[in-house]
Residue, then its C-alpha position, 0 to 999 in steps of 0.5 A: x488477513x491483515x490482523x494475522x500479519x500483523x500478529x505475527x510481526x508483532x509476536x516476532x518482534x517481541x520474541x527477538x526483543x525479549x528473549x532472554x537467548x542472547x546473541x546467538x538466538x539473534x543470529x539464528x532469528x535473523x539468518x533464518x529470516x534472510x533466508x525467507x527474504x531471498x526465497x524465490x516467492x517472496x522475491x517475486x512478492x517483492x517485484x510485484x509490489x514494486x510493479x503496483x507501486x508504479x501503477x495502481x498507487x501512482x492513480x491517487x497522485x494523479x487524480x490529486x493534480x488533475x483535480x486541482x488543475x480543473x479546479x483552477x481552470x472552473x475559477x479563472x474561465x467561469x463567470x465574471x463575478x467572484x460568487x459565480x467563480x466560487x460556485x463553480x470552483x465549488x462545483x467542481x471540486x466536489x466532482x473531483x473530490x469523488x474521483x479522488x476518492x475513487x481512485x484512493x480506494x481502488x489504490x486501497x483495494x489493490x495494495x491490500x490485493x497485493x499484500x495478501x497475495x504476498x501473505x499466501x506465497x509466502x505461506x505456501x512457500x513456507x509450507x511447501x518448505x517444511x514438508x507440510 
């Protein structure tokens, strides 16, 4: 689903990039895709990203700065040498490291979760539109 979007960004962009229209064609492309942008689908596309960027997205951040205070904590509490400091700051950054990439990749999964959705009602709407 993500090549298509892209695909279609990429051919839009290149059909308003080198058409040979003018300035008016411009103004039709860009009214017609005003028009899109404040259908009721895509704005509610819009505040659904929104809502993910303050919840799923902000799980990486937080793992990040958790990990890293427990690995600061693994250094200065445990083991009076530095060999048994390093082992265990070791030790533990590897456990937080797995965490962190638990949390990168359901960040991952609900962003892409997020955007196909918005791909779909933006193409039921487009449909749904036209008559089709």
């Amino acid at each position: 689903m993500r090549g298509k979007v892209g695909l279609v960004i990429g051919l839009a962009a290149g059909y308003v990039l080198g058409t040979r229209a003018g300035r008016e064609r411009y103004e039709q492309i860009k009214a017609q895709a005003e028009k899109v942008w404040n259908l009721d689908p895509v704005q509610e596309q819009v505040g659904k990203v929104k809502d993910l960027a303050k919840t799923s997205v902000m799980a990486l951040p937080n793992a990040l700065w958790d990990g890293a205070v427990k690995v600061t904590k693994a250094v200065s509490s445990k083991g009076s040498t530095p060999g048994q400091k390093l082992d265990a700051a070791l030790k533990t950054s590897k456990n937080e490291a797995e965490d962190i990439s638990a949390a990168a990749e359901k960040s991952a999964r609900a962003a892409k979760a997020a955007a196909d959705d918005a791909v779909d009602d933006i193409a039921t709407a487009g449909r749904d539109r036209n008559g089709a």
